[in-house]
MARSELO-461404 format. One record per residue: residue in three letters; z, y, x of N, C-alpha, C in turn. Coordinates in steps of 0.05 Angstrom, whole numbers, plus 5000, padded with zeros to 4 digits. Atoms other than C-alpha are relative to their C-alpha. Layout:
N
ALAZYXZYXZYX...
END
This chain:
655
UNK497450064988339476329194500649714996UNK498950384992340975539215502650004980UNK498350075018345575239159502249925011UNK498449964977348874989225501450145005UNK497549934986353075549243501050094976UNK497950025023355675579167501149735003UNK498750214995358274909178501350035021UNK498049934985361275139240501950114995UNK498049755009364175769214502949854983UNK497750185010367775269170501449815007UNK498350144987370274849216501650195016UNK497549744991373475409255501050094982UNK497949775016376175759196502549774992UNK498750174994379575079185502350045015UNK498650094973382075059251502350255005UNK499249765000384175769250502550034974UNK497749965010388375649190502049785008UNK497550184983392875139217501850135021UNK499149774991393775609273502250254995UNK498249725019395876189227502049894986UNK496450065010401475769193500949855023UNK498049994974404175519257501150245008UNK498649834987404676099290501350234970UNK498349945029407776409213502949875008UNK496250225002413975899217500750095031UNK499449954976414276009287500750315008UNK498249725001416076759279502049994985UNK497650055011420276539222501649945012UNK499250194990423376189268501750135019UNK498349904969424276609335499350364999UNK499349634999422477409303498750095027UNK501149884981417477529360497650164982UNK501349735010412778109332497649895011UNK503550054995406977869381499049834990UNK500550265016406977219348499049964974UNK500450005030406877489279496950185002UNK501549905007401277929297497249905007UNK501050314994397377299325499749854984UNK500250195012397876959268499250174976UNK501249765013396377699219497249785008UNK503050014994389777619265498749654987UNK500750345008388776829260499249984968UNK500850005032389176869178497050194995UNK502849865000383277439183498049835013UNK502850244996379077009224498949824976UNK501450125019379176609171498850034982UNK501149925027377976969119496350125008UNK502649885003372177319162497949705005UNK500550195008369476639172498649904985UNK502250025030367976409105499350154991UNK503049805008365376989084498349975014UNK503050064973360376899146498549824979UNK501450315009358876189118499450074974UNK500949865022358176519050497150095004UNK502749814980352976999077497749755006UNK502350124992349176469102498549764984UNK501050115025348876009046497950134988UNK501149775014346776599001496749995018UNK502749924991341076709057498149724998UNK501450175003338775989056498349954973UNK499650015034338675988973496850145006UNK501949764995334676668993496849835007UNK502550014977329776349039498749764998UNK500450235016328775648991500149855030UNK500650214978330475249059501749734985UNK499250255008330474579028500149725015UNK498750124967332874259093503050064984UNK498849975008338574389053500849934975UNK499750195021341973829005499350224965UNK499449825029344574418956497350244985UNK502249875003338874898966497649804984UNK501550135020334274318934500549914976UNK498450045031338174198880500050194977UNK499049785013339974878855497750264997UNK502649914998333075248870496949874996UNK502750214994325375138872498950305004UNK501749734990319775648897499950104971UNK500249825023318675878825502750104981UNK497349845006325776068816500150315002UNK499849654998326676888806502249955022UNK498649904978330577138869502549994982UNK497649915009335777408829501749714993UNK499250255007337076668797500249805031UNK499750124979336576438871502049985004UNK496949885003342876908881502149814997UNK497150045017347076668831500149625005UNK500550294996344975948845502349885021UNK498050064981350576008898503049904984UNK498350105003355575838849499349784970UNK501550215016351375418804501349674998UNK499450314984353274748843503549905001UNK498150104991359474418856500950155024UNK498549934968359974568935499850205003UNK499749744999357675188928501250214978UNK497749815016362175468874502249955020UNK498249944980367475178919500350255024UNK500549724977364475678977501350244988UNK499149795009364776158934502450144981UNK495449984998372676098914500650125027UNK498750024982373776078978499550205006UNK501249814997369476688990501750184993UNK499149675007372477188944503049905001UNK497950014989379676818969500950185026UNK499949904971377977059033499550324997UNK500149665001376377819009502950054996UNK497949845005382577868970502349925020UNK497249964975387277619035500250175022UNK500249664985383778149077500950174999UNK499649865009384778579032503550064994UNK496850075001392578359020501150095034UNK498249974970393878389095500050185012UNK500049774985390779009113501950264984UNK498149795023393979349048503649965006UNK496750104995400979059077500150035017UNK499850014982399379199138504450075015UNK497849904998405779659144502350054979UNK499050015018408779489080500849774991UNK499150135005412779009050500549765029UNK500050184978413578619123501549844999UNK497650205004419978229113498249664984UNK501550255021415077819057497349915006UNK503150144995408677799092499749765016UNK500050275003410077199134499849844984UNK499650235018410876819076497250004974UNK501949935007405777129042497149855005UNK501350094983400476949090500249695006UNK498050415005403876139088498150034978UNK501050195018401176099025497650154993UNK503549934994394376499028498949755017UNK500850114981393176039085499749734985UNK498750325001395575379053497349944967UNK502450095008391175539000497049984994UNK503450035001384375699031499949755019UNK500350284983386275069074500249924983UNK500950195019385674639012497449964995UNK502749925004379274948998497549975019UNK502150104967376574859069499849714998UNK499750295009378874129064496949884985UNK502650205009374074019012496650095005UNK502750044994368074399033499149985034UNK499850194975368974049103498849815002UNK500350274998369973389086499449934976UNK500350085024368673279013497450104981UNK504549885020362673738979499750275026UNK501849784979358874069039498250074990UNK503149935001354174569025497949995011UNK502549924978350474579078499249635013UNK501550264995349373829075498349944998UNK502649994996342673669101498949824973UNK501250235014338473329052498549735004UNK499850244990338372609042497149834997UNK501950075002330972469047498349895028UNK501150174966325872049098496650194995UNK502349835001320472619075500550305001UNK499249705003320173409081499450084974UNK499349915021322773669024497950254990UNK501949785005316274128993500950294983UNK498649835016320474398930502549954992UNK497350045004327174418902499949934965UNK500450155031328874108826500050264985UNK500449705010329974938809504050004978UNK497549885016336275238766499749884969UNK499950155027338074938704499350354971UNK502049745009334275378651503650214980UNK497349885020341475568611501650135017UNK499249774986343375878668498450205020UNK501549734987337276358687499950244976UNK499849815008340576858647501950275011UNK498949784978342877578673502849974998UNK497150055008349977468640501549845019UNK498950104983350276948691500350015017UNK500249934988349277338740503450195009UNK497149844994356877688728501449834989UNK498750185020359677168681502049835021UNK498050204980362376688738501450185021UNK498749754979363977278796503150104987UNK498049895015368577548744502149784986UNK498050075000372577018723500849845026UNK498250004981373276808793501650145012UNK497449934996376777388814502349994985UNK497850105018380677228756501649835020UNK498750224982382176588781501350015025UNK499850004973382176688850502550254997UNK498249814979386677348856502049934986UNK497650005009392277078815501249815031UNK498250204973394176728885501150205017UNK497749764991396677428908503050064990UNK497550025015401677478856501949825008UNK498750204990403276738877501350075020UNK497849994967404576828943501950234996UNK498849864991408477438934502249894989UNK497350115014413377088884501249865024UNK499450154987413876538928501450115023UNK499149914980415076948988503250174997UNK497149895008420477378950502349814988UNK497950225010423776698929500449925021UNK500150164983423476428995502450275019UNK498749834979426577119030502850124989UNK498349935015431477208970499550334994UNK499849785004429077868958499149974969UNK501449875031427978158879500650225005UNK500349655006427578908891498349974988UNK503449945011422679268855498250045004UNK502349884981418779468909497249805001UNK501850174990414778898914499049904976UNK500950095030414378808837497750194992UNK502449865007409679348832497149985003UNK502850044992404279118876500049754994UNK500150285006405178398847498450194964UNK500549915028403978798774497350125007UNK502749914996398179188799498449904999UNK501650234997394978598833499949804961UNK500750205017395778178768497950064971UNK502349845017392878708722497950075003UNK502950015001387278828753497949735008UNK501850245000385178118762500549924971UNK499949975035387778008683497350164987UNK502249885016382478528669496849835009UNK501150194991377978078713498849784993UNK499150205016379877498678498550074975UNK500349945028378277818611497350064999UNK503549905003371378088626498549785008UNK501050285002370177438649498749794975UNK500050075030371577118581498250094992UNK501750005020368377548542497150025018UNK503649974997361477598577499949664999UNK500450275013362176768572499549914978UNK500950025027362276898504497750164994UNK502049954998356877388511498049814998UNK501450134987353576898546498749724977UNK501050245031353676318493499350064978UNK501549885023351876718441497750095002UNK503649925002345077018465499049725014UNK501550134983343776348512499049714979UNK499850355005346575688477498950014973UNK501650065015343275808416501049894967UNK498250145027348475628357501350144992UNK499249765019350376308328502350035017UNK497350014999357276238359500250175030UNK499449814978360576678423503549765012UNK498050064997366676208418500949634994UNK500650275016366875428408503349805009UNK498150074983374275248441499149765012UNK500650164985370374818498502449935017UNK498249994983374874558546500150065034UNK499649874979372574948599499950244998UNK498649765003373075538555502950095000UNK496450005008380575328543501350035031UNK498250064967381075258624499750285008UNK499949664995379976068631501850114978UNK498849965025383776188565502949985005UNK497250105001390275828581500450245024UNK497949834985391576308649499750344984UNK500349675012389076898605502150074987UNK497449935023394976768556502050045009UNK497550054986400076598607499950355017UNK499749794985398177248653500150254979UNK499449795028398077718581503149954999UNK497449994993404777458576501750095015UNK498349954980407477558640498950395003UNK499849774987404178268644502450214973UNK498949925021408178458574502950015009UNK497450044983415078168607500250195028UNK499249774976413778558668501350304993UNK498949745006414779178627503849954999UNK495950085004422878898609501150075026UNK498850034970423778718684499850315006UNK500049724984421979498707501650114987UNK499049845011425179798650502949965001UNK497350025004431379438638500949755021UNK499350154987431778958702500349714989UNK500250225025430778378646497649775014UNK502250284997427177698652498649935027UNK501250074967426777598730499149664993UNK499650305006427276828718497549944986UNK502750025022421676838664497850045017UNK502749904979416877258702499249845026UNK501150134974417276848769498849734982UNK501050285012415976178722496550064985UNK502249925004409776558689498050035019UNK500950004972407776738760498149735012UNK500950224994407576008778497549854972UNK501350075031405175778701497350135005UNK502149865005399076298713497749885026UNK502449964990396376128773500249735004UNK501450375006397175238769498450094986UNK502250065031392975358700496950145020UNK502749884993388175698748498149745021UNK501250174979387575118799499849714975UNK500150285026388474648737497450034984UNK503249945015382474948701498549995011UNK501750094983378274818772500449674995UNK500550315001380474048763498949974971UNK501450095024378774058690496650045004UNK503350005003371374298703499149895025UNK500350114976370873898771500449724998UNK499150334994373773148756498649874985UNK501550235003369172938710501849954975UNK498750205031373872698646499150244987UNK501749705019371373388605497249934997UNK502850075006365273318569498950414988UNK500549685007361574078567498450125011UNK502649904993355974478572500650185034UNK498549724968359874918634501449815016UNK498750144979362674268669498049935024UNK501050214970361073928742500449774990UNK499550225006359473278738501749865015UNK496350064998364872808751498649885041UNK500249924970366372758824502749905014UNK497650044987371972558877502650215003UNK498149805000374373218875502849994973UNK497650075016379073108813502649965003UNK497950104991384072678842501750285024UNK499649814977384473248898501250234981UNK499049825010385273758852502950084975UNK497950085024391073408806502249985021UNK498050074984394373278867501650285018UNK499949694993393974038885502750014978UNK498849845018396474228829502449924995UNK497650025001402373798828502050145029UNK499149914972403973968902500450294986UNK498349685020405474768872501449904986UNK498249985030408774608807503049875015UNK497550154992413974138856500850185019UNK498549784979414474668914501450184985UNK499349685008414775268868503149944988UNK497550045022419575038813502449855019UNK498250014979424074718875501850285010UNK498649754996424875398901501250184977UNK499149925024425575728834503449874992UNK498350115009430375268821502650155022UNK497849954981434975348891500450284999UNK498949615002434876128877500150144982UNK499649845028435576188809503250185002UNK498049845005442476528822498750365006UNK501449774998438477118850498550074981UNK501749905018434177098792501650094971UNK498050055029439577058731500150375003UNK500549585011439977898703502350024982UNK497849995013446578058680499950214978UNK500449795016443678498628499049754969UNK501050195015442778238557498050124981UNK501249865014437778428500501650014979UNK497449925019442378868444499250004976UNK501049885029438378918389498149724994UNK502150135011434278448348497250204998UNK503249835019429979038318499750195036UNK500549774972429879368406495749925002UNK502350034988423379448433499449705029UNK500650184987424778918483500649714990UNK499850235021426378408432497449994990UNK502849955001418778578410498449895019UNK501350194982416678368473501049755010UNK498950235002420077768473498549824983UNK501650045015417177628419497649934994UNK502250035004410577768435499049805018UNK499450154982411977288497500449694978UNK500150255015413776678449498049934992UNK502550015015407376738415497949925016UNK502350064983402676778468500449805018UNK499450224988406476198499500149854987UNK500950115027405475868430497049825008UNK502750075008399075948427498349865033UNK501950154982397775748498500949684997UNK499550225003401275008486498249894983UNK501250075015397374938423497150025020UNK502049994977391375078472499349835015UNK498650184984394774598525499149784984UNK499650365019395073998476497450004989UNK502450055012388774088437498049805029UNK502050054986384474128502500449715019UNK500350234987387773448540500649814975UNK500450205020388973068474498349754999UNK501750224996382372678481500749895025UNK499650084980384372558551501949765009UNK497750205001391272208536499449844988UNK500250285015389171868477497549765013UNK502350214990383171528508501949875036UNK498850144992388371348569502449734994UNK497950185012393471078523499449844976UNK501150175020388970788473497549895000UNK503250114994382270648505497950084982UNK502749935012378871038456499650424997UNK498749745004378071818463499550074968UNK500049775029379272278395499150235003UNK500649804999375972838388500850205000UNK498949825013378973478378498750285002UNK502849715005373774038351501050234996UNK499949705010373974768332501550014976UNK497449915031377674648262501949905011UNK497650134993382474338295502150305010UNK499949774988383674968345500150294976UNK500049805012382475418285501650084982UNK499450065015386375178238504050055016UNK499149834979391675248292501650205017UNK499949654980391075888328499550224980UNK499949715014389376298277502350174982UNK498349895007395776388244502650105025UNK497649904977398776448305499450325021UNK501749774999393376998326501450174980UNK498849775018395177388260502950085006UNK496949944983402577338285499750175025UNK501249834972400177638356499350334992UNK501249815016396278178308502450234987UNK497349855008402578398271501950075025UNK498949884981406678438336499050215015UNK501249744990401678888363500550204993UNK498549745018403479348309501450075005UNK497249935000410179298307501650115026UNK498149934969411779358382499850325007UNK499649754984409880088398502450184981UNK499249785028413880358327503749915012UNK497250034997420779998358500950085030UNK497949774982426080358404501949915021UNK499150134978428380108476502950024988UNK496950095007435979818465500349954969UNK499650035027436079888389498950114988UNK501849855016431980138336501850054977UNK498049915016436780548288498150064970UNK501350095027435680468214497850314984UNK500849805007434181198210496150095009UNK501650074987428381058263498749884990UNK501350195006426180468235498250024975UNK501549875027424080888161498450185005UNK501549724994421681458197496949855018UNK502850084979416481038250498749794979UNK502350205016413980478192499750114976UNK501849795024413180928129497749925000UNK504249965004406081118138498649825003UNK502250274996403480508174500549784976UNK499250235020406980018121498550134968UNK501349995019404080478067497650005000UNK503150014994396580538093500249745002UNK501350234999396679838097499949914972UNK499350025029399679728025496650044986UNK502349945001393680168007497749805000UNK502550204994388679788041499749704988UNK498550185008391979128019497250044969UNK500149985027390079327949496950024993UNK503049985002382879627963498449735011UNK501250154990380878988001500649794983UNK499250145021384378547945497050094976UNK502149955013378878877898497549885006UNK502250034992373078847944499749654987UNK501250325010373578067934501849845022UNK499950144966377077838014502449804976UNK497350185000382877318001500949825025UNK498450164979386676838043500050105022UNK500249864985386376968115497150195008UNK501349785004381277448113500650294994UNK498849855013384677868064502950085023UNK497749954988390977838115498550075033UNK500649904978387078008179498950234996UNK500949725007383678628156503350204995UNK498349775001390378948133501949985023UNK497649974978394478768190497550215018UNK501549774980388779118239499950224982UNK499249785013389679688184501550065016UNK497949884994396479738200500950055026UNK499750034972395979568273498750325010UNK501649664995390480278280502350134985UNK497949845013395880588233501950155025UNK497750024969400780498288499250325022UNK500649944968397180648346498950244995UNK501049655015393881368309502850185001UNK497249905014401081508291500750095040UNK499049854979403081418363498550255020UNK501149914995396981808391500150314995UNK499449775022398382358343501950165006UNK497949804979405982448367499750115018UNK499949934988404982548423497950185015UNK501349864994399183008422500450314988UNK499249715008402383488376502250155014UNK498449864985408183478422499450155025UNK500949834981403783738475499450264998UNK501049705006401484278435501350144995UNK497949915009408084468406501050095032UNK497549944970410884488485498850155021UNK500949784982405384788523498350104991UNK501149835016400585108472497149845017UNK501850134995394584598493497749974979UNK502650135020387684448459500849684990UNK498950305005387983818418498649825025UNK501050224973382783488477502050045024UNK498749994967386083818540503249874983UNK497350044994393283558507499149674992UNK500350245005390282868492499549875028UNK500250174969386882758569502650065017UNK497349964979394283018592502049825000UNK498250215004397882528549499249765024UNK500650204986393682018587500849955023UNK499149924966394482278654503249904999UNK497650064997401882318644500949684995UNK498750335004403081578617497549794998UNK503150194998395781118637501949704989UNK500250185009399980538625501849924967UNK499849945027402680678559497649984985UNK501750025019397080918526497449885006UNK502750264987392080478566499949824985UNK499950195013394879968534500250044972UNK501250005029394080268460497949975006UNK503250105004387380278477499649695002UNK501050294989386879558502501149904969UNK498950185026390879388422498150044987UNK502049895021385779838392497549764999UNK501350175003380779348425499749734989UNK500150205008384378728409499350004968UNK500449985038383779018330497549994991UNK503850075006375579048333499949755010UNK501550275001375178438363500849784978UNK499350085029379278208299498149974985UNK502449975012374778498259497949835000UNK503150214995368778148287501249714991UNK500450295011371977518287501249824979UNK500050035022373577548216498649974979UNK503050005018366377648200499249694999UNK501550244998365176918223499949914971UNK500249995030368076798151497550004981UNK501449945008362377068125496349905013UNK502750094979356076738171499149854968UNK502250165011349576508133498149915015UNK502450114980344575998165498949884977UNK502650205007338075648144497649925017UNK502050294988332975148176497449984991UNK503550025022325775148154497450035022UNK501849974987319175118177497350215001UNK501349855017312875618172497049995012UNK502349904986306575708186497950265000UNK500149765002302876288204499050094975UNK499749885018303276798142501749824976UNK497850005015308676398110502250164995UNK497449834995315676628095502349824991UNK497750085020322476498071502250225005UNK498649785005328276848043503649875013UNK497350115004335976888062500550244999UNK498249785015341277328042498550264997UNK502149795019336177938012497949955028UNK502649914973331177868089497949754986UNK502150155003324977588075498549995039UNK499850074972322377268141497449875007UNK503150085009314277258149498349905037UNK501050114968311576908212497050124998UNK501449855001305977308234497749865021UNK502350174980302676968291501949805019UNK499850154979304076348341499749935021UNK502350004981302376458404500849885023UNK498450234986302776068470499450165032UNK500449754966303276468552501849775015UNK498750204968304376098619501450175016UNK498649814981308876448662500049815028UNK501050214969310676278734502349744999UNK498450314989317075758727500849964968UNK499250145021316375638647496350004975UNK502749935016310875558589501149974970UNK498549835023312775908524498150014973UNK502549895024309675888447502950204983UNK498549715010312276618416499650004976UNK500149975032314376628342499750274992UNK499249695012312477398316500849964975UNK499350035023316877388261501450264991UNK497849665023317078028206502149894990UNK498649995007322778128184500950254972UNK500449765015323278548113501949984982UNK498249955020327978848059499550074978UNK501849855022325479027989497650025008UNK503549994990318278968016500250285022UNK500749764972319379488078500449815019UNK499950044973318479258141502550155023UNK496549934991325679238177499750105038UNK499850134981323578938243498849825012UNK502050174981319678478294502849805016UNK498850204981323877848321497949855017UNK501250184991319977438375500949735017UNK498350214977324476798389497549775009UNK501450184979320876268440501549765005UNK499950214990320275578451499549895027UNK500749994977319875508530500049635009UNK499550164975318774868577499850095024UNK500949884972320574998640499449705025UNK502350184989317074618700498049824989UNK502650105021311574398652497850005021UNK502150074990306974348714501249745020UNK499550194990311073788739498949774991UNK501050284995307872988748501349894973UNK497950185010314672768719501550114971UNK500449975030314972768639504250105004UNK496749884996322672778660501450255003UNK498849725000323973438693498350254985UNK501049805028320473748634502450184989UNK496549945008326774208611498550184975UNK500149825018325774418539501950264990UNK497549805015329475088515498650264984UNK500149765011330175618465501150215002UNK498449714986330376358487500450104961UNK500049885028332776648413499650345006UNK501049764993331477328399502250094973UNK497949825016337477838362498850204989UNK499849805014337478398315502850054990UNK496949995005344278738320500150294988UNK499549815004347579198286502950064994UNK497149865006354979468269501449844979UNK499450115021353779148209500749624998UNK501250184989350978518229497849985013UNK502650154989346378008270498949844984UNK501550165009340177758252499049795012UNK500050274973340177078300497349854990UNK502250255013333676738298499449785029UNK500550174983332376098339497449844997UNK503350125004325175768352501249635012UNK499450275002327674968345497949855012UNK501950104994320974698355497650064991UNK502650024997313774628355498049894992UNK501650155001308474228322498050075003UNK503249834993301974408357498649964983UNK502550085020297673958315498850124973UNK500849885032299074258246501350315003UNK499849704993300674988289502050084979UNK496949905027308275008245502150075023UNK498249864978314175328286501849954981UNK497750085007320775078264502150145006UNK497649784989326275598262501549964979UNK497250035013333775668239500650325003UNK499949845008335376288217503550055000UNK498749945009342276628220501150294994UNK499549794995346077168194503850145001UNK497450094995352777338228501150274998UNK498249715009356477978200502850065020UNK497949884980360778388246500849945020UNK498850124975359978048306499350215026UNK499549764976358578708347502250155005UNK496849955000365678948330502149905033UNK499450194971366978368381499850115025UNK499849884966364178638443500050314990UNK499049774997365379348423502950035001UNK497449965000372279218416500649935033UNK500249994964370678898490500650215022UNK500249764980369179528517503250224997UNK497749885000375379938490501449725008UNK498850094983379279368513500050065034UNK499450084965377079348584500350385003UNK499749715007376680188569503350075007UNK497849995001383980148566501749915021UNK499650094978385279678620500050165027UNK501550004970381780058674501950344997UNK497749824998385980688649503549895003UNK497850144998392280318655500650005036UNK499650084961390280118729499150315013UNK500349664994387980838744501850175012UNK498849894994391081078803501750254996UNK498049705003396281708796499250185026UNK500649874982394182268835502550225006UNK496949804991400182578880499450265011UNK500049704987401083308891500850035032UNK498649894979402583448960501550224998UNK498549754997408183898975499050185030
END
């Protein structure tokens, strides 16, 4: 398929959105029905469009036509297919595509799902779907074309191939997933926008703004963590978490949209915090177009950035263009937004989420400032400052353990007021199982924060057992149920209640895990075959060195025993790879280390193959051992476990 009629497709979809907000204002305007449904159609063109031009990228990638700027860049014939794939958002112009891409599913998807619903707000709706895959067109138009021919006076034979740190499978979902993150928080946008713009706040329209935002939040989140996945089995430095600042640019809308989905509960329940929620709204989805200019302009220094580029200026200038429309309107209709209702209680349950709202808007500023710090000071002082991981840790983590304890506390307190009688009868048990624990973990040896993150996730499972418990005995007490059939009924009956214990339960293992970091052992050494060395009780015996050509790398394989008391535990085989090692050019030589894991509940056994000295046949490895860091992504899974019950349609009886 000619790269040609993807460059068309995108000049019509262009053309087609200009179209579709004309004829938008122009029903605002004069309420003709054929007009609006002319300009419905016009926005789908577009959307079907770039998906086309999608499609055909993807097939070029497919089909290594390096007649194609990006296709030689991002591929080479000894690229795996699958890494071909993903190679589509590898690049600059073609991550743009593919924004624009899964923009264009979820406005389909928005317009056909609204077809006959919410109409009053879909004009306006459709305004700013449009306005912002026409930004997006803009730049892969006129600014980073994919399908820009390549700039050579010879036929291009091979392509330079995929950068080797990202021919891993993780990467293969790792970016997809936090772009719908990214990308579908622009539903939520537009609907705010459109309900500020038409003066409407019913609740009708709050629901499918809450739906939409939770299931791109969960999006968002599985994003994250398989990034941390991802740096932990790829990059090679024990760690899953290093606050990069293009980890902090997925991070900051993660905190702001956790926030806003916590406040949404107030707004349904008690008509509370309209005003807040539309400002979160806006707050969630800039940080999303703001975290595209941070990994796009070039001032970010990071293993996950684009190099620096024109786009920047474009995308700062975006991002102010929202923050001045939105908060304009916000502003002119805050009387519609003001809630003549107040919160009565300090100790209520919606004072809890208030609460838990300060915090995670805390911790996203501290976030905020860390990650442009070097940015300002090196404008306003010509020299940048660094600002590392203790900085961030030192930080966030007391502000985390704060987050940790509200978790607890919030399900045990009582919409309007929590009565003193209430307040002895729901923290009892949890405040004394933690006590308990407190005392046994004081023994073991833990102190400082250590010692205070283990008993708060005590008390936090306390909780959430406690509430699991009520309300399964009350099933049995009321309709004479099995404890399972009255546990999957509780569910059924309330998915986003106890969805979301599950999703606390998760945040409390991933505690766990990342309490273990505390506890990490590394060492550095060299061996040769039938050496060894020892760390924390593993003895660690290199067994053989051996060396295999593959088709797009060339690999020497450390077999390294691994033993306990003289038994044999285990077989690690981490690898020292070059990949294009049959290239001329000493340059695109790309050295890397594939490491090789041994996990367990307990801990990982991380080993990394550093280097190589052929001559005297020694293999240079770093050794670590990182306790409880599977907690981490198991707590993953009951998180997103919890999530996906939360979003878990209700199934209606017909009468």
């Amino acid at each position: 398929m000619t790269p040609v009629i993807g460059g068309l497709a995108l000049n019509l979809a262009l053309g087609f959105t200009v179209i579709s907000i004309c004829l938008n204002i122009y029903y605002l305007l004069n309420e003709d029905g054929r007009i609006f449904l002319s300009a419905q159609r016009s926005a789908l063109a577009v959307s079907l469009l770039s998906i086309f031009s999608t499609f055909v990228l993807a097939q070029c990638l497919l089909a290594s036509n390096f007649d194609v700027d990006y296709v030689a860049h991002y591929t080479s014939l000894e690229t795996p297919t699958i890494y071909k794939l993903t190679a589509l958002w590898a690049g600059q112009s073609g991550s743009l595509l593919f924004w624009l891409f899964v923009l264009s599913v979820f406005s389909v998807v928005t317009i056909l799902q609204n077809n006959r619903s919410h109409l009053p707000l879909m004009p306006y709706v459709i305004i700013v779907l449009m306005v912002v895959q026409g930004f997006f067109l803009i730049l892969v138009n006129f600014v980073a074309n994919p399908f820009a021919p390549t700039d050579a006076d010879f036929v291009v034979q091979n392509g330079l191939g995929l950068n080797p740190l990202l021919q891993n499978a993780t990467m293969a979902i790792h970016p997809p997933m936090l772009y719908l993150g990214y990308v579908g928080f622009t539903v939520p946008f537009a609907f705010s926008i459109a309900a500020m713009a038409k003066k409407d706040m019913n609740a009708l329209w709050m629901r499918t703004v809450r739906l939409w935002t939770l299931f791109v939040w969960l999006m968002l989140s599985i994003g994250i963590m398989l990034g941390g996945w991802w740096a932990y089995q790829e990059l090679g430095w024990g760690g899953y978490w290093a606050w990069d600042p293009v980890e902090n640019a997925s991070f900051m809308p993660w905190l702001t949209g956790t926030a806003l989905l916590h406040s949404f509960m107030i707004q349904e329940k008690k008509n509370m915090l309209k005003m807040w929620n539309m400002t979160l709204i806006i707050l969630t989805f800039t940080l999303c177009i703001f975290g595209t200019f941070l990994t796009r302009s070039g001032i970010m220094s990071s293993v996950h950035s684009f190099t620096a580029s024109s786009l920047g200026p474009m995308f700062l200038g975006f991002v102010f263009f929202i923050l001045i429309i939105s908060f304009w309107l916000l502003f002119i209709r805050r009387p519609f937004l003001v809630s003549k209702k107040k919160i009565e209680s300090f100790s209520s349950r919606e004072s809890g989420f208030l609460f838990n709202n300060v915090v995670f808007v805390t911790l996203f500023f501290s976030v905020f400032w860390g990650t442009l710090f070097p940015v300002i000071s090196e404008a306003i002082r010509g020299t940048k400052i660094t600002v590392g991981a203790p900085f961030f840790n030192q930080i966030n983590t007391p502000i985390g353990l704060i987050l940790l304890l509200l978790t607890g506390v919030g399900p045990l307190l009582v919409w309007k007021r929590t009565s003193k009688e209430s307040f002895i009868r729901n923290f009892t048990i949890p405040i004394l199982i933690s006590l308990l624990a407190l005392m046994c973990f004081s023994i073991i040896g833990f102190r400082g924060n250590v010692l205070i993150s283990f008993t708060l996730s005590t008390f936090v499972l306390a909780t959430i057992i406690r509430e699991f418990y009520r309300g399964i005995k009350a099933r049995i007490n009321n309709h004479s149920e099995s404890f399972l059939s009255a546990f999957l009924k509780l569910l059924q009956k309330n998915r986003s209640r106890y969805g979301g214990y599950f999703v606390h339960v998760g945040i409390v293992f991933m505690f766990i895990g990342f309490t273990g970091h505390a506890f990490d052992q590394e060492k550095e050494f060299g061996l040769k075959t039938g050496e060894s060395e020892h760390l924390k009780g593993y003895k660690f015996v290199l067994n053989d060195l051996r060396e295999e050509e593959r088709p797009n790398h060339y690999a020497w394989i450390a077999d390294l025993q691994v033993k306990k008391d003289d038994q044999d535990l285990m077989m690690l085989h981490p690898e020292k790879r070059i990949y294009f090692h049959n290239s001329p050019n000493p340059d695109r030589r790309q050295p890397h280390s594939e490491l090789d894991i041994h996990s367990s509940m307990k801990e990982d056994i991380y080993s990394i193959f550093n280097s190589v000295d052929i001559e005297n046949n020694v293999a240079y490895l770093k050794i670590m051992i990182n306790p409880l860091v599977n907690w981490v992504w198991f707590g993953g899974f009951i998180f997103v476990f919890g999530t996906v019950i939360a979003l878990w349609p209700t199934v209606r009886k017909r009468s």
